[in-house]
C-alpha positions, 0 to 999 in steps of 0.5 A, a space after each residue: 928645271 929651276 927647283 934645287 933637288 932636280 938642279 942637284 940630281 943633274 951636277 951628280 948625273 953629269 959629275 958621275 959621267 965625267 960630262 960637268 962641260 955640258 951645256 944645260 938648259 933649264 926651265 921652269 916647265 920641268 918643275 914639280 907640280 904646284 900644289 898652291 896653298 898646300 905648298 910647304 905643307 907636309 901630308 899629315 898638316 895638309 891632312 889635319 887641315 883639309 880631311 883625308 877625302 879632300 887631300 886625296 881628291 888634290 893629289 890623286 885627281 887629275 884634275 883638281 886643283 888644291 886652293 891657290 896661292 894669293 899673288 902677294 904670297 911669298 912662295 908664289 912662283 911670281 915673287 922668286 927670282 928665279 922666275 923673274 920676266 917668265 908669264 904665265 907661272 901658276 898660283 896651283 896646278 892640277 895634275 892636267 895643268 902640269 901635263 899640259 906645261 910639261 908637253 908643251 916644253 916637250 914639243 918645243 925644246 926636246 922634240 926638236 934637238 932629238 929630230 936633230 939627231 942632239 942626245 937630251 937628258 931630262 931632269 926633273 920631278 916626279 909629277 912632271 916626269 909622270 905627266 910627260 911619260 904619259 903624253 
């Protein structure tokens, strides 16, 4: 998790359980999903611009991606520093793509600390929580 709000949630989860020494892991594979274009716009503008029909297919279709960012665009995850030397950072995803991130940190990173018998604590979005409850 690399995103302010889920970074914020884990100092308030480990401040409340006394735990704040606890070492932590982020990555960008616990993110929200990325919406592309559409990033930054609220619903309403989002639904001014693109029609009711075409916001619902983007956000309740599983596999739809909204338009993408330009790489050259400011917002898009490959000019952050954030996210400097990581490949593969998307431009849009569909709720599939971000499933399919999401599990493949599962099964890399946690899978493995909780068949070593290691507590976890996973932060992050909605979308990605969504994606991971159901993989």
């Amino acid at each position: 998790m690399k995103l302010k709000r889920a970074v914020r949630t884990l100092w308030l989860i480990l401040d409340e359980m006394d735990q704040m020494y606890v070492p932590v892991q982020t990555d960008w594979r616990l993110n929200e999903r990325h919406y592309g274009a559409l990033q930054g716009l609220d619903k309403k503008e989002t639904t001014a611009r693109h029609g009711e029909e075409q916001v619902l297919k983007w956000r309740r279709g599983y596999a739809i991606q909204p338009p993408p960012l330009d790489a050259g665009d400011p917002q898009h995850p490959a000019n952050d520093a954030r996210y400097e030397g990581i490949s593969g950072l998307p431009a849009t995803e569909s709720l599939a793509d971000t499933l399919v991130r999401v599990k493949d940190w599962w099964d890399e990173k946690a899978l493995p600390a909780l068949r070593a018998d290691k507590k976890v604590l996973v932060v992050a979005h909605g979308n990605s929580l969504r994606a991971l409850v159901s993989a």
